[in-house]
N, C-alpha and C positions, 0 to 999 in steps of 0.2 A: 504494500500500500504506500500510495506518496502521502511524503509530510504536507505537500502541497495543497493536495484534498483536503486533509486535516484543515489545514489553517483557512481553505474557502471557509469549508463548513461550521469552522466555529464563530468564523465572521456572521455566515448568513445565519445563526443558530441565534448569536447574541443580539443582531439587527431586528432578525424575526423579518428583515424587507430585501428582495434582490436587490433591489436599485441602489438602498445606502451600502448593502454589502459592499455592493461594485465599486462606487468610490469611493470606499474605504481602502479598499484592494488595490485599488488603481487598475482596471479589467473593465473588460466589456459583460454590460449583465447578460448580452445575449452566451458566452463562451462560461461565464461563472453559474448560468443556469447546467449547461451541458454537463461542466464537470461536477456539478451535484449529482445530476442524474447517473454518471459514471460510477462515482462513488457508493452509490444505493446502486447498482448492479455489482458490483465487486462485492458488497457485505452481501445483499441479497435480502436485504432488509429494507421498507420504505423510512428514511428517516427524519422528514417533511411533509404536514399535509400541505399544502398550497390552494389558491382559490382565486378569484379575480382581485380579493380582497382581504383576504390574510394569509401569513405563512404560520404556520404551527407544529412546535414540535411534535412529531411520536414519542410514544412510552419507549422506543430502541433507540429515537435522537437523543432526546433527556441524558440516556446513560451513555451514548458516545458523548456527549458535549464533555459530561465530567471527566471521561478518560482522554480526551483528545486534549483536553486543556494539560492536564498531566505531562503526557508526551512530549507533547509541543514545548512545556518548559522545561522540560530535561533537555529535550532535544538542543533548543536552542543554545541552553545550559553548557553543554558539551560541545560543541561546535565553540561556542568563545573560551573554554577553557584549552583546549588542541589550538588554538590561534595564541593566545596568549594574552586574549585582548582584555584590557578593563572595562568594564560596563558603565555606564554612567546609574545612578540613580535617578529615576521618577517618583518623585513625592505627590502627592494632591493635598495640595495647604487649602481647601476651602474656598478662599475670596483674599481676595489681597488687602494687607492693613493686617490681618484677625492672629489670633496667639499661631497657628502653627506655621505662617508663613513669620513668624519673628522666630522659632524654633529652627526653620530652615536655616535662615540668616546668621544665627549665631552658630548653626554645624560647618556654614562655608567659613565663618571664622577659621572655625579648629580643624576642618581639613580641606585647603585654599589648593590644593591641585586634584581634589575628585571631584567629576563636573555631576553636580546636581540639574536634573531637569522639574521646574515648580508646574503645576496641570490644578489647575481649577475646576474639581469637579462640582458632589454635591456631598461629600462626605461615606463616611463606613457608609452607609445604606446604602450606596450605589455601589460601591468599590470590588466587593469580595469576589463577581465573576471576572475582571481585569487584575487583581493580584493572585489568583490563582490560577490566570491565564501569560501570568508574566509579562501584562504591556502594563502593569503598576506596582513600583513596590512598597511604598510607605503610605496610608493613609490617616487623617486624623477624624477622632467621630466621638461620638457617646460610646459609654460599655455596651458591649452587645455579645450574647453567645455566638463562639467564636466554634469554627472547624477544627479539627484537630492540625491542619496545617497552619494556624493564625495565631497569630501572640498581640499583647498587646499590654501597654504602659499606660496608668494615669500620668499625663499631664501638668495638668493647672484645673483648680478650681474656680472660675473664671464671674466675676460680679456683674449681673445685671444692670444694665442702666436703661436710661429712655432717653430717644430723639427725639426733640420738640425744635418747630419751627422758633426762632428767636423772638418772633413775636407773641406765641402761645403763652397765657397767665403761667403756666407751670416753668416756664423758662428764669422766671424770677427766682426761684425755689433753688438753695445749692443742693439740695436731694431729695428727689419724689418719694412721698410716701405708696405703697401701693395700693392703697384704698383709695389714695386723688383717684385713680386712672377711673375708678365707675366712671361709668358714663360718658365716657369722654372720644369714645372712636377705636379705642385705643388699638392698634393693629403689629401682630406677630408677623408678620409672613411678609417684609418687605424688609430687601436689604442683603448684600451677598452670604451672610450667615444663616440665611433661613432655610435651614437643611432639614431633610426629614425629622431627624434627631432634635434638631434644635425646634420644633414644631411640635415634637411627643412632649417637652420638656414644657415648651413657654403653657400648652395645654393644660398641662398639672397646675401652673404655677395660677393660671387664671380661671380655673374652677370654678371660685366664688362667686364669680360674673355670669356666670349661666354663658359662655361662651362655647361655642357650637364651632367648630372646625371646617364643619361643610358648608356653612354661609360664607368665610372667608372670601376674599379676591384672591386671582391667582399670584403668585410669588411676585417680588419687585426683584431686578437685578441691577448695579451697577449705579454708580453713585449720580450720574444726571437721571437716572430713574426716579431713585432713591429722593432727592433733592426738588424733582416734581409733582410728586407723591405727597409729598409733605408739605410743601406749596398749597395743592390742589385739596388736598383735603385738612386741612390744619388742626390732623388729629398723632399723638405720639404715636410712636414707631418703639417697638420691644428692642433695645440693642443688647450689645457686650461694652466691655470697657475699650476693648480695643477699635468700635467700629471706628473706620477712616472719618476725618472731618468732611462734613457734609457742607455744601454753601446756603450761606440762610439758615441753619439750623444749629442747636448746639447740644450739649452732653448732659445728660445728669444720671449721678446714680440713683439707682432704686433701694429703697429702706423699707426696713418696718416690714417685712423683716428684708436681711441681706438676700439676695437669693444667687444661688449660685450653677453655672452651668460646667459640670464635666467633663472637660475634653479628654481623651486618649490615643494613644501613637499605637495604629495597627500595622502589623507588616507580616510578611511570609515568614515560618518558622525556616524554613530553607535559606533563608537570605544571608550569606556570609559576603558581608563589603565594608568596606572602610566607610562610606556613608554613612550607614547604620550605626555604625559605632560612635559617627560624628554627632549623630543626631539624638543618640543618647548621652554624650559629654555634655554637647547643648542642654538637652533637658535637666541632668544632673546640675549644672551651674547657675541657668535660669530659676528652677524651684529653690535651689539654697540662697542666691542673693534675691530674690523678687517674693518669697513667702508662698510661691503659685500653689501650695498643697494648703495651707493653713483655712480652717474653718472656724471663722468665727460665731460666741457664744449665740443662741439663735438663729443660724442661718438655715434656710432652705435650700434642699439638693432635691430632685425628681427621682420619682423611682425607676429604674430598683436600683441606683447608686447611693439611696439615701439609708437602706438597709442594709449594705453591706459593711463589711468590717474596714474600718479607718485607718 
C-alpha cells in the first residue's frame, strides 16, 4: 500500500469535502477522487459514503483514519531521523497577545536556534486529530481526558477580566464586580480567546444569569472585529488579563469573586525535541516569577479543574 493513499485519505477523512481535501493536497479533486477509489479496491472495503452532498465516514474508514494517522507519523518520523534533519516545532498559541503565545516567546528565549512555527487554531478541542496526525505538536486548552498518546501540563491560572467600550459606566470602575454584569448585554463569545473550552468555562461562571449558550451570536474574531462589536453594541465582552489592547475600549478585572480560567500545554507523548523542552523551561520560569499557578482565597475555577487536586 502507498503512504500516498494514506495521506489523500486522511486529508479527505479529516475535511469530510473533496474539494478542501484537494487544496489542501495541492491535487486535482478530479485525480484525488480516483485515488480514493483505488485505495477502497486495494482494502476491499468501502471506506466513504459520499452523496451530492456529504462525504461520510464508514465504521472501516473510522478505524483506518486512526491507524493511518499512526503510520503516517512514524512514517514521517523515520524518514527525518535517516536524513538527519531537525524538525521545526508547530505550536497552536490560540490568538495572538493570550498566555500561550507569551509561553512560546519566552521558549525562543531559551532555545534561539530551534525554529518554532506559532498556528492559530481554536485550542485542545480542535487539536487532538492534527497532533496525532503529526501536522501539530504542542497545543494549549482546558484539562480534558487525554489519549493515552497525550500529556499535558497546567499552565497558568489565568484572571478574568471585562472589555468595556471607554465610554460604558462600568469603564469608570478599576474592577467589575460580577453581579454589575446582570443585565447588561454582557457577551462571552467574542474575541480571539473564545475557544470551545473557554465557552464551557465562561458558561459555568454565568449561570446565575439564566444565560442560554444557544441564543449566543456567532464567535467574534480579531481585534477590528473585536473593537466593532463593542462599538456596535456597547455591551462588555468576557476577557482574560492578557487580551491585546482593543481601540476604544479598555480592561478591567472581574471581582467578587476572582474567577479564574485554566490553561494547559498539551503535546504528543512521543515528542522528543528540544522545543518541548524549551517550552517547558518557559513554563517553569514564567509560573515561578509571574505566581501563574497561585489561587487566591475565594476564587473560582470551572469544573472539573475546580475539583481536582491542587
Amino acid at each position: 500500500m502507498e503512504f500516498r493513499l494514506l495521506r489523500y485519505f486522511v486529508a479527505v477523512a479529516e475535511e469530510l469535502h473533496f474539494s478542501r481535501a484537494a487544496q489542501r493536497l495541492f491535487v486535482a479533486q478530479q485525480a484525488l477522487s480516483r485515488d480514493i477509489r483505488r485505495l477502497e479496491e486495494r482494502l476491499g472495503v468501502r471506506l466513504l459514503d459520499r452523496t451530492t452532498r456529504r462525504v461520510a465516514l464508514t465504521p472501516a474508514g473510522a478505524v483506518l483514519l486512526t491507524r493511518a494517522r499512526e503510520l503516517l507519523a512514524h512514517f514521517d518520523a523515520t524518514v527525518r531521523e535517516l536524513r538527519g534533519e531537525r524538525r521545526s516545532l508547530t505550536v497552536d498559541v490560540v490568538g495572538p497577545g493570550l498566555t500561550p503565545e507569551l509561553v512560546l516567546a519566552a521558549a525562543r528565549q531559551h532555545a534561539p536556534d530551534v525554529e518554532f512555527f506559532a498556528r492559530f487554531h481554536s485550542g485542545y478541542e480542535a487539536a487532538p486529530p492534527m497532533l496525532l496526525a503529526g501536522r501539530l505538536d504542542v497545543t494549549f486548552g482546558r484539562h480534558h481526558p487525554l489519549s493515552d498518546r497525550l500529556r499535558q501540563r497546567t499552565v497558568r491560572r489565568e484572571p478574568f477580566a471585562v472589555l468595556v467600550s471607554e465610554h460604558h459606566p462600568l469603564a469608570r470602575l478599576d474592577a467589575v464586580p460580577l453581579a454589575s454584569l446582570r443585565d447588561t448585554g454582557l457577551c462571552f463569545r467574542a474575541g480571539n480567546h473564545a475557544t470551545p473550552g473557554w465557552e464551557h468555562a465562561a458558561v459555568q461562571l454565568l449561570a446565575p444569569f439564566g444565560i442560554d449558550p444557544t441564543d449566543a451570536h456567532p464567535h467574534v474574531y480579531g481585534l477590528d472585529e473585536l473593537a466593532r462589536h463593542i462599538h456596535d453594541r456597547n455591551a462588555p465582552v468576557l476577557a482574560m488579563t492578557t487580551q491585546p489592547a482593543v481601540p476604544g475600549a479598555v480592561l478591567r478585572p472581574l471581582v467578587e469573586p476572582v474567577a479564574l480560567f485554566p490553561w494547559s500545554m498539551i503535546w504528543d507523548a512521543g515528542t522528543n525535541h528540544p522545543g518541548l523542552q524549551a517550552l517547558h523551561q518557559a513554563i517553569d520560569q514564567l509560573t515561578a516569577t509571574n505566581h501563574w499557578l497561585r489561587i487566591p482565597d475565594g476564587a473560582w475555577l470551572p469544573e472539573p479543574e475546580a475539583s481536582q487536586p491542587r
